[in-house]
mmCIF file of the N, C-alpha and C atoms, coordinates in Angstrom:
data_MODEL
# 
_entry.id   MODEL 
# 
loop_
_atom_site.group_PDB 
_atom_site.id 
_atom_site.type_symbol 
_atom_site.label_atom_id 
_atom_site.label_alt_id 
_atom_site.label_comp_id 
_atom_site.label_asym_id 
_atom_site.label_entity_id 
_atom_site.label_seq_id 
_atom_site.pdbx_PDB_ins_code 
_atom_site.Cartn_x 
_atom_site.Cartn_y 
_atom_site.Cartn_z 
_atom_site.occupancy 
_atom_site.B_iso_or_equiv 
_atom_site.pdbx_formal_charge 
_atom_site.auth_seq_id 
_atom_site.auth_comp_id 
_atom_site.auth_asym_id 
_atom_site.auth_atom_id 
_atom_site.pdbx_PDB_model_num 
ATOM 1   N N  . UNK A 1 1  ? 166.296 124.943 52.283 1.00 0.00 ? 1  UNK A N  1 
ATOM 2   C CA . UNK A 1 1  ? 167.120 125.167 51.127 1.00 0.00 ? 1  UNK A CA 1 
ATOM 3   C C  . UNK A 1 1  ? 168.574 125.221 51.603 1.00 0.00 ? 1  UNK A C  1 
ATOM 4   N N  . UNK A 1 2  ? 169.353 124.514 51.090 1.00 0.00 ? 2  UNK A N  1 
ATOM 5   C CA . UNK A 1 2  ? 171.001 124.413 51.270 1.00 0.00 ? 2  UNK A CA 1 
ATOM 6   C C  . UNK A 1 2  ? 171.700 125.698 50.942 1.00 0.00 ? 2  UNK A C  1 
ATOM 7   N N  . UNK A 1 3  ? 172.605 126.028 51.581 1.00 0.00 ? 3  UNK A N  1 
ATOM 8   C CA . UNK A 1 3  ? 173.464 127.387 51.167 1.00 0.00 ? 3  UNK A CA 1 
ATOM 9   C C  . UNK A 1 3  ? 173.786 127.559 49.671 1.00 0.00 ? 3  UNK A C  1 
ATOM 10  N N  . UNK A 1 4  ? 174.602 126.242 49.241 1.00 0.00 ? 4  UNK A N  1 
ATOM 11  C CA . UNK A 1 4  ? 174.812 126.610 47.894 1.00 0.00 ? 4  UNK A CA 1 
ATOM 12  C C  . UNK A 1 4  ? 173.365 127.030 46.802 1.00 0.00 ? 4  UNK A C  1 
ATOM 13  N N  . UNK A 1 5  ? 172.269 125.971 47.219 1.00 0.00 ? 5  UNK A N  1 
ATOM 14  C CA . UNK A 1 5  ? 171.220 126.315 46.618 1.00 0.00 ? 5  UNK A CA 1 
ATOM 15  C C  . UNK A 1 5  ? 170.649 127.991 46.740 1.00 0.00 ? 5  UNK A C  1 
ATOM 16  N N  . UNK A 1 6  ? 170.716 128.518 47.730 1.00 0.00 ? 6  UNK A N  1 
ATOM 17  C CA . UNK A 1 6  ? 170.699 130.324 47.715 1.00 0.00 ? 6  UNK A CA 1 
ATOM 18  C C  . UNK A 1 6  ? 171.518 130.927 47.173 1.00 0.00 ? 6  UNK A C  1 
ATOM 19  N N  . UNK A 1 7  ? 172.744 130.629 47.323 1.00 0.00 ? 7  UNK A N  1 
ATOM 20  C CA . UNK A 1 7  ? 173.717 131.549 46.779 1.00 0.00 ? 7  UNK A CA 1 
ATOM 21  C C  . UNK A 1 7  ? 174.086 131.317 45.307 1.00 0.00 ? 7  UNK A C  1 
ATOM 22  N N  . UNK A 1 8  ? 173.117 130.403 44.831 1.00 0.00 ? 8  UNK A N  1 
ATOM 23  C CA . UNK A 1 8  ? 173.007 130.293 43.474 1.00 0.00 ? 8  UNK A CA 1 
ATOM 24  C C  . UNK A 1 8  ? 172.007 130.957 42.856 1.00 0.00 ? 8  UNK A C  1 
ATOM 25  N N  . UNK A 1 9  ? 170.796 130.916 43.266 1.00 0.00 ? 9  UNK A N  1 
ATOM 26  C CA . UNK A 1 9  ? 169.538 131.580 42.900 1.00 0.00 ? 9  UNK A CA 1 
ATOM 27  C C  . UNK A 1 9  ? 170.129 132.544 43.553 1.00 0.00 ? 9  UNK A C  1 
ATOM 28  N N  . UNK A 1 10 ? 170.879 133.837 43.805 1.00 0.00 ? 10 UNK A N  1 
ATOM 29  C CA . UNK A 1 10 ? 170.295 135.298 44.184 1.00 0.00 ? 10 UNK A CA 1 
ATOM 30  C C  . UNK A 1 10 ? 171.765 135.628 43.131 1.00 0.00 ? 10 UNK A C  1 
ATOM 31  N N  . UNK A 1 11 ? 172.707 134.343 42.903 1.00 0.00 ? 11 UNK A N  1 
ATOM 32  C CA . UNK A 1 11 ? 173.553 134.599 42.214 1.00 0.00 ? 11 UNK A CA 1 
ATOM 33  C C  . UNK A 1 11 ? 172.627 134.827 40.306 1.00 0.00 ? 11 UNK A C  1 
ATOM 34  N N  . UNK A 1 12 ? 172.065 134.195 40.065 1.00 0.00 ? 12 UNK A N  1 
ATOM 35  C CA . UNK A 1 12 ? 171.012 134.654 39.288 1.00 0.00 ? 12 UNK A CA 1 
ATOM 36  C C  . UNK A 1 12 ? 169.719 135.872 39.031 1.00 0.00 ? 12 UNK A C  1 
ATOM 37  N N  . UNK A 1 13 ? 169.794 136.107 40.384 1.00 0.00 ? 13 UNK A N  1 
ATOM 38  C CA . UNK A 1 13 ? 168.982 137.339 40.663 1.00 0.00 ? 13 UNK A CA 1 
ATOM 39  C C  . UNK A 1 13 ? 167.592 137.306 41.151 1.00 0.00 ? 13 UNK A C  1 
ATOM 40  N N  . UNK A 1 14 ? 167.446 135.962 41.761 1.00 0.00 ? 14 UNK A N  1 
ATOM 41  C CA . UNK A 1 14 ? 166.389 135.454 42.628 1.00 0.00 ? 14 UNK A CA 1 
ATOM 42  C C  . UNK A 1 14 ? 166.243 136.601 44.061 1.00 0.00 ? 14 UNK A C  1 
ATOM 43  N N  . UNK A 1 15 ? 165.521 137.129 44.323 1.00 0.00 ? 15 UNK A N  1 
ATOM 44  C CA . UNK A 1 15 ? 165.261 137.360 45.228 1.00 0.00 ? 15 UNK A CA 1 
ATOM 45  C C  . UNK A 1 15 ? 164.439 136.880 46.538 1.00 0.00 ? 15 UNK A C  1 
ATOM 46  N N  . UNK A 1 16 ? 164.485 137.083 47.333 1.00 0.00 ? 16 UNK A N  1 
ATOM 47  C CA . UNK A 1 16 ? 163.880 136.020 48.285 1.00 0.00 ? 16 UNK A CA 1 
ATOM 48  C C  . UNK A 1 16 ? 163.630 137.393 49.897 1.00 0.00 ? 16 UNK A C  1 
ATOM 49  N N  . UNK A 1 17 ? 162.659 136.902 49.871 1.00 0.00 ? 17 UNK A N  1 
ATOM 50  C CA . UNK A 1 17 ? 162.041 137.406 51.060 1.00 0.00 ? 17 UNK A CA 1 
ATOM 51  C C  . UNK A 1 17 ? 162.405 136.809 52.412 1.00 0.00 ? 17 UNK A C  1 
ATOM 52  N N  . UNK A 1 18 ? 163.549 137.526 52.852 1.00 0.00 ? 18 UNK A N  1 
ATOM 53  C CA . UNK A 1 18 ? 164.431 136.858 54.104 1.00 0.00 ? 18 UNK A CA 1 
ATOM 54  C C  . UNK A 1 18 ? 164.077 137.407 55.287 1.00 0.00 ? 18 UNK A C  1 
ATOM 55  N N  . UNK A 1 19 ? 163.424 136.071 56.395 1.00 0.00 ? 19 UNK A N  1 
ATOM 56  C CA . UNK A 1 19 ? 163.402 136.221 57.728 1.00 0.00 ? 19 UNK A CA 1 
ATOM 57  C C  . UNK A 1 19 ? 164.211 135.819 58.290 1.00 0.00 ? 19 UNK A C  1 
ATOM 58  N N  . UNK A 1 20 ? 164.772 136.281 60.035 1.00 0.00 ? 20 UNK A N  1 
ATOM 59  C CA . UNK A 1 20 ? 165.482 135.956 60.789 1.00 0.00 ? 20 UNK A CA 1 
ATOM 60  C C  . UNK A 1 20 ? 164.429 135.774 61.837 1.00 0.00 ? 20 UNK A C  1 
ATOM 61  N N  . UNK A 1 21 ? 164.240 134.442 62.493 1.00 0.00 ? 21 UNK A N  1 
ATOM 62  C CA . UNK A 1 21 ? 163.417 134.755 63.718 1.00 0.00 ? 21 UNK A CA 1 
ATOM 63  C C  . UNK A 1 21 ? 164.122 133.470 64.870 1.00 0.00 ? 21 UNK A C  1 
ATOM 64  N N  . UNK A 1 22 ? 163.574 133.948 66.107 1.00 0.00 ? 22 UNK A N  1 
ATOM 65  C CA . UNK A 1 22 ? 163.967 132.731 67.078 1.00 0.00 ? 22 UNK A CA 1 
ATOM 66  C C  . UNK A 1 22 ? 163.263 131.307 66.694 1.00 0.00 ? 22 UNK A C  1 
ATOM 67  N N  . UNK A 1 23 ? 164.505 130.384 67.368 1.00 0.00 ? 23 UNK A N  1 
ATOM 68  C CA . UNK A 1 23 ? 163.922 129.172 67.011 1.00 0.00 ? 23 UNK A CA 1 
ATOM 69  C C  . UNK A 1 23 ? 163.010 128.851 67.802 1.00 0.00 ? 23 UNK A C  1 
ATOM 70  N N  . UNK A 1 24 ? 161.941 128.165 67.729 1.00 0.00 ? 24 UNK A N  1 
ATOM 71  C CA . UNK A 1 24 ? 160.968 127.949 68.715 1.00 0.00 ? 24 UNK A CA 1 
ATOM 72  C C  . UNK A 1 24 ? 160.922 126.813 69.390 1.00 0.00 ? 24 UNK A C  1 
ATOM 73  N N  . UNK A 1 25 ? 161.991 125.923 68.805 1.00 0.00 ? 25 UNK A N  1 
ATOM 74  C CA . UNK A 1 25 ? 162.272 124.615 70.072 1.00 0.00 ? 25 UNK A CA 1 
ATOM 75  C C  . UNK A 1 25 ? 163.962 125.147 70.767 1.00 0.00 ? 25 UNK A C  1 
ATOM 76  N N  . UNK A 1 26 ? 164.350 126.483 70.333 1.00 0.00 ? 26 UNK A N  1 
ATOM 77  C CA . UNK A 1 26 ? 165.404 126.730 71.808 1.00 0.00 ? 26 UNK A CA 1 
ATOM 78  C C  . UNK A 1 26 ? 165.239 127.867 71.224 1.00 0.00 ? 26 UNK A C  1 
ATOM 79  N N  . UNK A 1 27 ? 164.945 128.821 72.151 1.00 0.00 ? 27 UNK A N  1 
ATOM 80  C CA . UNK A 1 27 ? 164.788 130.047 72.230 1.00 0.00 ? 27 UNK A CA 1 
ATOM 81  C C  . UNK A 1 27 ? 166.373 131.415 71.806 1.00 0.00 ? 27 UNK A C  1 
ATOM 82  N N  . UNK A 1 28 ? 166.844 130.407 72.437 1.00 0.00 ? 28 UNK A N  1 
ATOM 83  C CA . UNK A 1 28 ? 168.416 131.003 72.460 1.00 0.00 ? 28 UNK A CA 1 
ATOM 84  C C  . UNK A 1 28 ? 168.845 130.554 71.203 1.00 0.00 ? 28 UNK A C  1 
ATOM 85  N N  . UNK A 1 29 ? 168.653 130.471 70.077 1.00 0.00 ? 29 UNK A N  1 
ATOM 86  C CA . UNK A 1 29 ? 168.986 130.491 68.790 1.00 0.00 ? 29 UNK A CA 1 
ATOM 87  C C  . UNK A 1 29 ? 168.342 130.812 68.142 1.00 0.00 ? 29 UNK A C  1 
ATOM 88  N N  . UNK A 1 30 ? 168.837 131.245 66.536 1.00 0.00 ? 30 UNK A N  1 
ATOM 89  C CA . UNK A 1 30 ? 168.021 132.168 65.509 1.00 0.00 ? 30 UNK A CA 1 
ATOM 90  C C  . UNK A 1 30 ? 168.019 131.145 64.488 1.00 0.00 ? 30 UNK A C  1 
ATOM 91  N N  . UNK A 1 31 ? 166.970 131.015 63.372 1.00 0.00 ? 31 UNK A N  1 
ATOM 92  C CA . UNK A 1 31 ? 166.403 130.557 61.919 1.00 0.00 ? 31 UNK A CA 1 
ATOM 93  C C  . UNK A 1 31 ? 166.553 131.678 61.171 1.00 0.00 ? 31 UNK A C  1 
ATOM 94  N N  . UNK A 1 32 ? 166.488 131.069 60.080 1.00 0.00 ? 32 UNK A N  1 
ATOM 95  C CA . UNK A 1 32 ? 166.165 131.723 58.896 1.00 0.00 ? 32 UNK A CA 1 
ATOM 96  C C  . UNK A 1 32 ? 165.385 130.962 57.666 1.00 0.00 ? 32 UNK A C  1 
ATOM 97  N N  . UNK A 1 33 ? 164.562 131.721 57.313 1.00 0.00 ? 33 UNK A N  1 
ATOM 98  C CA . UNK A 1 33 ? 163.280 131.459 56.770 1.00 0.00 ? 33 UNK A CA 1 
ATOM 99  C C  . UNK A 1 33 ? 163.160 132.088 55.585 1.00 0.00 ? 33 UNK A C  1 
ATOM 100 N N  . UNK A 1 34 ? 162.809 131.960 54.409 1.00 0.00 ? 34 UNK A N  1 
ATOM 101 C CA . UNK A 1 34 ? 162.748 132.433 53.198 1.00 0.00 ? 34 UNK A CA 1 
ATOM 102 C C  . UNK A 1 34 ? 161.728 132.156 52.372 1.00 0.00 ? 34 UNK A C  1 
ATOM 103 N N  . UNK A 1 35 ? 160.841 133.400 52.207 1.00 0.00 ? 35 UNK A N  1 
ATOM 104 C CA . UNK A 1 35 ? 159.485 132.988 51.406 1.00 0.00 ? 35 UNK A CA 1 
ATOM 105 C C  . UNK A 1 35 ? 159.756 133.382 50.104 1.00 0.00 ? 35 UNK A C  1 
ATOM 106 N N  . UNK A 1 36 ? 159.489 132.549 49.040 1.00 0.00 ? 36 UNK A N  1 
ATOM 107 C CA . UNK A 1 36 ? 159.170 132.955 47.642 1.00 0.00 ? 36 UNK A CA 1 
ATOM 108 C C  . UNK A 1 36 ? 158.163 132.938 47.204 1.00 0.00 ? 36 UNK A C  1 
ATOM 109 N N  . UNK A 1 37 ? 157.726 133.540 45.443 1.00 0.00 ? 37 UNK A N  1 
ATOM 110 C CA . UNK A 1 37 ? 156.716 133.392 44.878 1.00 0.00 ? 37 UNK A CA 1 
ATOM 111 C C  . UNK A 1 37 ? 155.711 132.316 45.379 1.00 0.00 ? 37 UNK A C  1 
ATOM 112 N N  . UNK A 1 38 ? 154.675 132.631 45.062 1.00 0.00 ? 38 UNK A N  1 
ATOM 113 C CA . UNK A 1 38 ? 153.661 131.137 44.819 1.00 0.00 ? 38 UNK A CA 1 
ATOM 114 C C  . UNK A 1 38 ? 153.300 130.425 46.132 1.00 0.00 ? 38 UNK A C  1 
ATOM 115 N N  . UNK A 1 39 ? 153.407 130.832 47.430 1.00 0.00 ? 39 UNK A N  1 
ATOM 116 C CA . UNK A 1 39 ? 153.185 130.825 48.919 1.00 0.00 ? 39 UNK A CA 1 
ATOM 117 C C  . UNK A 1 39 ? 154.194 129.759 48.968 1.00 0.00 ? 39 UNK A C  1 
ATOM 118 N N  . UNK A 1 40 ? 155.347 129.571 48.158 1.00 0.00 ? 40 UNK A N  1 
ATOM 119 C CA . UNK A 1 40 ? 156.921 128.929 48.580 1.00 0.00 ? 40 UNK A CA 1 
ATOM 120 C C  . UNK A 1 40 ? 157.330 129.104 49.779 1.00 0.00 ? 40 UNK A C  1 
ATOM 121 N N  . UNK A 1 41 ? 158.010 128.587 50.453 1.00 0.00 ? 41 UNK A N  1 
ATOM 122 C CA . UNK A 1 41 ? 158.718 128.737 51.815 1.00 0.00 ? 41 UNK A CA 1 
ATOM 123 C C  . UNK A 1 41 ? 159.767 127.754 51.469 1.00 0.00 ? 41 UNK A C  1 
ATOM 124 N N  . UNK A 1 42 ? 161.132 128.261 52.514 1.00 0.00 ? 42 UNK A N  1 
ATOM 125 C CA . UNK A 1 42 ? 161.749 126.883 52.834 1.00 0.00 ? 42 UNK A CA 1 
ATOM 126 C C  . UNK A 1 42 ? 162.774 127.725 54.240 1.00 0.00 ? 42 UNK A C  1 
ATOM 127 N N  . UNK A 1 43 ? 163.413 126.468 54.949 1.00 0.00 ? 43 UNK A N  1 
ATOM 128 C CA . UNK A 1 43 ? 164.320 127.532 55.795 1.00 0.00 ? 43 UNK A CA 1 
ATOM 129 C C  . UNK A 1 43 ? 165.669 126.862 55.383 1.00 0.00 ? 43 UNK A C  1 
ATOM 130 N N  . UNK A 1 44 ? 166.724 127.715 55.632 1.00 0.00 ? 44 UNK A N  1 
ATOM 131 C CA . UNK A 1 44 ? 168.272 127.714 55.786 1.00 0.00 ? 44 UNK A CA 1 
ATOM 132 C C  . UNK A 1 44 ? 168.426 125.637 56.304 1.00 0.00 ? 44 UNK A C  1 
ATOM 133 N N  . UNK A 1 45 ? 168.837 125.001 55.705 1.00 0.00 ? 45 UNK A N  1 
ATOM 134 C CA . UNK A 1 45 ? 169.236 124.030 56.348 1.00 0.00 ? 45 UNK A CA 1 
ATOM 135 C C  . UNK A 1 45 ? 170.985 122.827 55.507 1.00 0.00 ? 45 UNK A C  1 
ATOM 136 N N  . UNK A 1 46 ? 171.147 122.315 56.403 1.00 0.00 ? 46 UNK A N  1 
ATOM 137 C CA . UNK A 1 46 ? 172.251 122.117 56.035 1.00 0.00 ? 46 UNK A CA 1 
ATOM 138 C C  . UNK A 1 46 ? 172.670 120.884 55.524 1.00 0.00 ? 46 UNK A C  1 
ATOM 139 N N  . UNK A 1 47 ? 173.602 120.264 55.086 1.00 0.00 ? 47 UNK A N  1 
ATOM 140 C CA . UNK A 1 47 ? 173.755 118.949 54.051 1.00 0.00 ? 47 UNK A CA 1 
ATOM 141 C C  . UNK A 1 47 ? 173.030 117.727 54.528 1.00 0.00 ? 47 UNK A C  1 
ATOM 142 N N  . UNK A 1 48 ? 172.653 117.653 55.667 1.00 0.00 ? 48 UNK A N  1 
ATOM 143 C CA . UNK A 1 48 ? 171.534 116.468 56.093 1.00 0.00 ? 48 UNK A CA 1 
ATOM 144 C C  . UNK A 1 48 ? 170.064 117.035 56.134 1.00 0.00 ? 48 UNK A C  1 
ATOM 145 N N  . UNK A 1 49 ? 170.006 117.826 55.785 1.00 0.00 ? 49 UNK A N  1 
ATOM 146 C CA . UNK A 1 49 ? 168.735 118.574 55.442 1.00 0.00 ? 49 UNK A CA 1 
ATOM 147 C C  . UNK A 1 49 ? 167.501 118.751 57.086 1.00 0.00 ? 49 UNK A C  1 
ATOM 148 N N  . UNK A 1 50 ? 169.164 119.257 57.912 1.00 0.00 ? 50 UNK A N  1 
ATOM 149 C CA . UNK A 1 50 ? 168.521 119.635 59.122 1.00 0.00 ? 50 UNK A CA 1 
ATOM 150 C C  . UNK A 1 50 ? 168.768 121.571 59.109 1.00 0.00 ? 50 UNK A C  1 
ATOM 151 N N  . UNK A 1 51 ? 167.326 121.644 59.804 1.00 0.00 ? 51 UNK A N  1 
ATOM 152 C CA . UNK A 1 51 ? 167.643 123.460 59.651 1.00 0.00 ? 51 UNK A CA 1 
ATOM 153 C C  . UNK A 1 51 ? 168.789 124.309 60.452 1.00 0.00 ? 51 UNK A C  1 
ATOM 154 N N  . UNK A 1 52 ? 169.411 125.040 59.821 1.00 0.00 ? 52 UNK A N  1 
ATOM 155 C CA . UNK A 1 52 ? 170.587 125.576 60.822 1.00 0.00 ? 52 UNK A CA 1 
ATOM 156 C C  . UNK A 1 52 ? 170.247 126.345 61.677 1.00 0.00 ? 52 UNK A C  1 
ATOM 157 N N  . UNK A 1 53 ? 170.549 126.757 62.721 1.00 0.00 ? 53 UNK A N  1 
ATOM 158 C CA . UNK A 1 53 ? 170.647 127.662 64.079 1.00 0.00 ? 53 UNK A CA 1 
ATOM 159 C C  . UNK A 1 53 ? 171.905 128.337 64.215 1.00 0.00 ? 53 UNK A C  1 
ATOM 160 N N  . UNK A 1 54 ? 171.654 129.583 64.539 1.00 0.00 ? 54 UNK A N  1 
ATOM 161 C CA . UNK A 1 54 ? 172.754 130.364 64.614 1.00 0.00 ? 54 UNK A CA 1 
ATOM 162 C C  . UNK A 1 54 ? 172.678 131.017 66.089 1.00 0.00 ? 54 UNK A C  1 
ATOM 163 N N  . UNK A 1 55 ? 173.817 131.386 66.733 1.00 0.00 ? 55 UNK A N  1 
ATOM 164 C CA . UNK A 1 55 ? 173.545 131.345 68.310 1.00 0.00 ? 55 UNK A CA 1 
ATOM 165 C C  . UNK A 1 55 ? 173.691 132.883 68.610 1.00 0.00 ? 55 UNK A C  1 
ATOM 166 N N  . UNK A 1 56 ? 174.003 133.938 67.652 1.00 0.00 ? 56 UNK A N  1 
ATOM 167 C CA . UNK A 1 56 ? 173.437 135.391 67.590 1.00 0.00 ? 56 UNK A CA 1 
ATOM 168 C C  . UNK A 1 56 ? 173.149 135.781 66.180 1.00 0.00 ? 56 UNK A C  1 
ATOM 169 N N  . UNK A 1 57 ? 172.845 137.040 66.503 1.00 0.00 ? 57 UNK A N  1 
ATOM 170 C CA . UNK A 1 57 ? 172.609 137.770 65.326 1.00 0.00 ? 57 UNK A CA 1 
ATOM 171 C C  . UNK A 1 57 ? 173.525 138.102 64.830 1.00 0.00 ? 57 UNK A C  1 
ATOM 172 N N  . UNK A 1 58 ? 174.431 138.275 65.163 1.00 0.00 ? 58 UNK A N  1 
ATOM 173 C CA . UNK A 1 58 ? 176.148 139.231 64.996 1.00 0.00 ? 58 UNK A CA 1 
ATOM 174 C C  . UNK A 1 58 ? 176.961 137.609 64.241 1.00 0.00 ? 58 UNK A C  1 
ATOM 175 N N  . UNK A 1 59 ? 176.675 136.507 64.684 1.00 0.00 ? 59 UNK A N  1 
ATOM 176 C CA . UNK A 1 59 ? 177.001 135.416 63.749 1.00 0.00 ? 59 UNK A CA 1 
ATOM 177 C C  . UNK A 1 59 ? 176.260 135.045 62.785 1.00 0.00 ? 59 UNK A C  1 
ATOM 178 N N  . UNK A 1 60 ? 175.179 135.180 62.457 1.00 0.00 ? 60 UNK A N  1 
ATOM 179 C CA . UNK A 1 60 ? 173.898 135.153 61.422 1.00 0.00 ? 60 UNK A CA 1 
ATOM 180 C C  . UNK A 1 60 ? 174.573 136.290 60.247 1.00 0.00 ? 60 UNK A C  1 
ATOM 181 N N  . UNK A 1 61 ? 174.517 137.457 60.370 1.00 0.00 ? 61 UNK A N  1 
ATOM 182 C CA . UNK A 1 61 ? 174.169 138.707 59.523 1.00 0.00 ? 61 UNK A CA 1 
ATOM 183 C C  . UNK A 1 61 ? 175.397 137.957 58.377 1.00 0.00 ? 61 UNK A C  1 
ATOM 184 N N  . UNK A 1 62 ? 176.879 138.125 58.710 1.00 0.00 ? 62 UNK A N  1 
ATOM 185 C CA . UNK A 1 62 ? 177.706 137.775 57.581 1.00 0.00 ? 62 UNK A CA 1 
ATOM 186 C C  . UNK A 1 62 ? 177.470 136.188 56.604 1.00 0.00 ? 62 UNK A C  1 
ATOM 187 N N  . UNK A 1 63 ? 176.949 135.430 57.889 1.00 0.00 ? 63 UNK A N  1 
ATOM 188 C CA . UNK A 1 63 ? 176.412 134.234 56.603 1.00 0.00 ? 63 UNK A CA 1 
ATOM 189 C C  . UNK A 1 63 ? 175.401 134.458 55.913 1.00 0.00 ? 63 UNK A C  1 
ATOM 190 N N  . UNK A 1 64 ? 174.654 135.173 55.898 1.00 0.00 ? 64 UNK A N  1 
ATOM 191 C CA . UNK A 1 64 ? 173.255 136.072 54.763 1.00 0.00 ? 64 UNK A CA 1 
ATOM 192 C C  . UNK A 1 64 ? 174.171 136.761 54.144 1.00 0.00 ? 64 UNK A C  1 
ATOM 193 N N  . UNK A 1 65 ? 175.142 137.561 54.363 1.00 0.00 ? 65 UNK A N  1 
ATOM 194 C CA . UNK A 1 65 ? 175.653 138.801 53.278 1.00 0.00 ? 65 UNK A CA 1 
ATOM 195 C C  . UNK A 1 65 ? 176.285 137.545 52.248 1.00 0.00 ? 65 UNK A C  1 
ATOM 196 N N  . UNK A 1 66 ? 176.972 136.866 52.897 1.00 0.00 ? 66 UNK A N  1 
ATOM 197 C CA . UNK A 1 66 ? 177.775 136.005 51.834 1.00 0.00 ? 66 UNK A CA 1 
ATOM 198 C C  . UNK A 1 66 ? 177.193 134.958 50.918 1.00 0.00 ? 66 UNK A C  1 
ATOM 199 N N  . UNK A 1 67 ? 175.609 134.612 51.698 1.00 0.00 ? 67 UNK A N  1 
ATOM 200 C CA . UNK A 1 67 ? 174.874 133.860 50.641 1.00 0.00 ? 67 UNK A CA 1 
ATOM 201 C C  . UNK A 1 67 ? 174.198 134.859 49.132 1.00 0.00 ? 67 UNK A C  1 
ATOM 202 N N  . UNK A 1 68 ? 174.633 136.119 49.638 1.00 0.00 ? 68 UNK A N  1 
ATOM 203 C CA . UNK A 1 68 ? 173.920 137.346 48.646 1.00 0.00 ? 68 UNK A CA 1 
ATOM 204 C C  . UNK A 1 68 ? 172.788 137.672 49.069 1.00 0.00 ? 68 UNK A C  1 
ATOM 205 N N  . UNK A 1 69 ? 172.361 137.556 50.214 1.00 0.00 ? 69 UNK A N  1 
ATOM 206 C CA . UNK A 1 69 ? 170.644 138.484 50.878 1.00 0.00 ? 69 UNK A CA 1 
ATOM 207 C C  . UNK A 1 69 ? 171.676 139.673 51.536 1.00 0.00 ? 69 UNK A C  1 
ATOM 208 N N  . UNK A 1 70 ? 170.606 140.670 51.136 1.00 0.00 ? 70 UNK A N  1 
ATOM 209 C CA . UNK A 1 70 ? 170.429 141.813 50.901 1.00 0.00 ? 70 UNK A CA 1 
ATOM 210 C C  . UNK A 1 70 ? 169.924 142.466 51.585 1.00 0.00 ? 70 UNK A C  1 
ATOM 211 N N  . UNK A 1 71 ? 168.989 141.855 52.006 1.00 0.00 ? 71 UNK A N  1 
ATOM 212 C CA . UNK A 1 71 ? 167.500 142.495 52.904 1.00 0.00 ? 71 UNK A CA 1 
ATOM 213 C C  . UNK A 1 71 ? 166.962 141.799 53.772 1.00 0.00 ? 71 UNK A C  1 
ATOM 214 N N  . UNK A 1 72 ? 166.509 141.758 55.123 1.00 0.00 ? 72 UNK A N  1 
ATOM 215 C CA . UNK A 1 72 ? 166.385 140.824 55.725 1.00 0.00 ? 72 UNK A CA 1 
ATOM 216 C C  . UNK A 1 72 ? 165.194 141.473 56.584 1.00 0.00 ? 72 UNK A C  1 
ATOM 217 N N  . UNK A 1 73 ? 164.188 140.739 56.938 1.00 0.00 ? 73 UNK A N  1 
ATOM 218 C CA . UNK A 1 73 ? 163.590 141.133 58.441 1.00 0.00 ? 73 UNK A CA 1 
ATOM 219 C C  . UNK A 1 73 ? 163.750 140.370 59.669 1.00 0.00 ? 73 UNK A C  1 
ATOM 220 N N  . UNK A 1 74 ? 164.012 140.775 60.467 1.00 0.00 ? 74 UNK A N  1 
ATOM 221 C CA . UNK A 1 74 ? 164.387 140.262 61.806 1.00 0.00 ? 74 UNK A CA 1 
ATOM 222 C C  . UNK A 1 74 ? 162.841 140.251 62.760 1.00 0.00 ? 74 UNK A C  1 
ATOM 223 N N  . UNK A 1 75 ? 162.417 138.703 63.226 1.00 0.00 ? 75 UNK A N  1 
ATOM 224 C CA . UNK A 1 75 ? 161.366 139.176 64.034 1.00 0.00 ? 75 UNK A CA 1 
ATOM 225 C C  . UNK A 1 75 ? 161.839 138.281 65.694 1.00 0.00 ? 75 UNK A C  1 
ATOM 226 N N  . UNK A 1 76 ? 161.202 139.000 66.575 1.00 0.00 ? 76 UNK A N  1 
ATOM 227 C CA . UNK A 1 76 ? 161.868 139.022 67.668 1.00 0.00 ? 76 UNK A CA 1 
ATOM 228 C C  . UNK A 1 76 ? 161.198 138.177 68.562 1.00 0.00 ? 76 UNK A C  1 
# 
């Protein structure tokens, strides 16, 4: 799901069940993952509809606050 596409739905009041976890083809970067209703999934990805990687957590957290997530679980 594209940024604007989240920050539109939570701008509506979508909520979304937000993971942060390592990427599993480079370890040294983080995903984000978002499950909805209805065994939905999609992850964070960007205008070529490749998934984004973020290279800490401390650079991750403010691009979630600003898409409007709220709540997040972090798995390690």
């Amino acid at each position: 799901m594209k940024r604007a596409d989240v920050k539109r739905r939570t701008s509506e009041g979508v909520v979304f069940d937000t993971q942060v976890m390592v990427n599993p083809a480079n370890t040294a970067e983080w995903i984000v993952f978002f499950k909805k209703g209805a065994g939905r999934s999609f992850f964070l990805v960007d205008e070529a509809e490749q998934v984004e990687t973020f290279a800490s957590l401390d650079e991750l957290m403010p691009e979630l606050r600003a898409l409007g997530i709220k709540r997040v679980e972090v798995q390690l």
